[in-house]
C-alpha positions in Angstrom: 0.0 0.0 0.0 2.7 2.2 1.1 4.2 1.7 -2.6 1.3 2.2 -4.5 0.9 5.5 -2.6 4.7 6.5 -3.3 3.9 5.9 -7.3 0.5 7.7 -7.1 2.3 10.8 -5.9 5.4 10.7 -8.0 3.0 10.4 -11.1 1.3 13.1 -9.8 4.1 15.2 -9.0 5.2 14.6 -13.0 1.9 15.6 -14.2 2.4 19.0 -12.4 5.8 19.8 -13.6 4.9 19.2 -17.5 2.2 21.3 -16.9 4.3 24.2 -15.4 6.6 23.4 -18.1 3.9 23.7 -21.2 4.0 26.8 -23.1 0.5 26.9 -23.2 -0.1 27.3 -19.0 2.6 30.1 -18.6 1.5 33.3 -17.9 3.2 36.7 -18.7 2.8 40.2 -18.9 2.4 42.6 -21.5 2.5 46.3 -21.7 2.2 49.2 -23.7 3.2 52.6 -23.8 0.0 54.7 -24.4 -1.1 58.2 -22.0 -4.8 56.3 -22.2 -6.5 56.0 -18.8 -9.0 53.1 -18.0 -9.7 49.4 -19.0 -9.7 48.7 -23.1 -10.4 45.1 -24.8 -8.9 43.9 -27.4 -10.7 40.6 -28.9 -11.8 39.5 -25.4 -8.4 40.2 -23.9 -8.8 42.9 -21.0 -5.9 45.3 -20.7 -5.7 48.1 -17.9 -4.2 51.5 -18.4 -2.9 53.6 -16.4 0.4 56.0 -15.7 1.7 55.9 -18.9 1.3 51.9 -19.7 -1.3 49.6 -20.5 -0.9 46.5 -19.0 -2.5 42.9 -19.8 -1.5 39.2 -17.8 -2.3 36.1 -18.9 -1.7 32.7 -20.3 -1.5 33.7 -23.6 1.6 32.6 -25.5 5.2 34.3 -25.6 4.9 36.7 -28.7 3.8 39.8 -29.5 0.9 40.2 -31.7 0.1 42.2 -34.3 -3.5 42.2 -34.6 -3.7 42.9 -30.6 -1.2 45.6 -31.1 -3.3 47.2 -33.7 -6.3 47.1 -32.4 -5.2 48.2 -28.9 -3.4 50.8 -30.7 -6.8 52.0 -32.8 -8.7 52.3 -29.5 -5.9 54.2 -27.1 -3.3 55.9 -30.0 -0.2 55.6 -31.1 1.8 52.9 -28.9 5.3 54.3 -28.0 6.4 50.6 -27.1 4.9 47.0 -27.1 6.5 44.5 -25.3 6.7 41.3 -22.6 8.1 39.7 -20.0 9.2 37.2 -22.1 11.4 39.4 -23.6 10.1 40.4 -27.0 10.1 44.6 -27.6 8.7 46.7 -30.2 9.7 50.0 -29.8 12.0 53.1 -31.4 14.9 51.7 -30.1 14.3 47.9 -31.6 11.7 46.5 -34.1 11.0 49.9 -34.9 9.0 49.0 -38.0 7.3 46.9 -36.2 5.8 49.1 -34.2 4.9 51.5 -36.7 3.1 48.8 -38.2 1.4 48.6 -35.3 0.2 51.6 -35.4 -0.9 52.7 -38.7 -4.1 53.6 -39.4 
């Protein structure tokens, strides 16, 4: 009995760490530079602005994208940056084209 509960929790324990591991499950931050002031959705995904930076968390991959930078952009003005915690940056100072991509009209 005392085994069977030993492998019970060790398969457990496995299942845990592949999940922490799996892209999918991690969450991370994103912001963006925009003087806006108050909460702004983007496809369902609610971001919060305030002091210069709008700011979004979530399980929602490890890029930037374009079609949420756009849109975001479209409702609040022109970005001055776009990036995450997951190291990805649009801004004057890298992926500038990027960025004004992301916020043409």
């Amino acid at each position: 009995m005392k085994r069977l509960m030993i492998a019970l929790l060790l398969a457990a324990t496995a299942g845990l760490a592949s999940a922490a591991s799996d892209p999918a499950t991690e969450y991370h931050t994103w912001y963006a530079g925009s003087s806006y002031t108050g909460q702004v959705s983007t496809f369902g995904l609610v971001w919060q602005c305030s002091g210069g930076t709008c700011q979004l968390s979530g399980p929602y991959g490890r890029g930037l994208n374009m079609k949420v930078c756009r849109e975001l952009s479209r409702l609040v003005g022109p970005l001055d940056y776009y990036y995450n915690d997951a190291g990805m940056s649009w801004s004057a100072a890298e992926n500038a084209a990027l960025l004004k991509q992301c916020n043409a009209r």
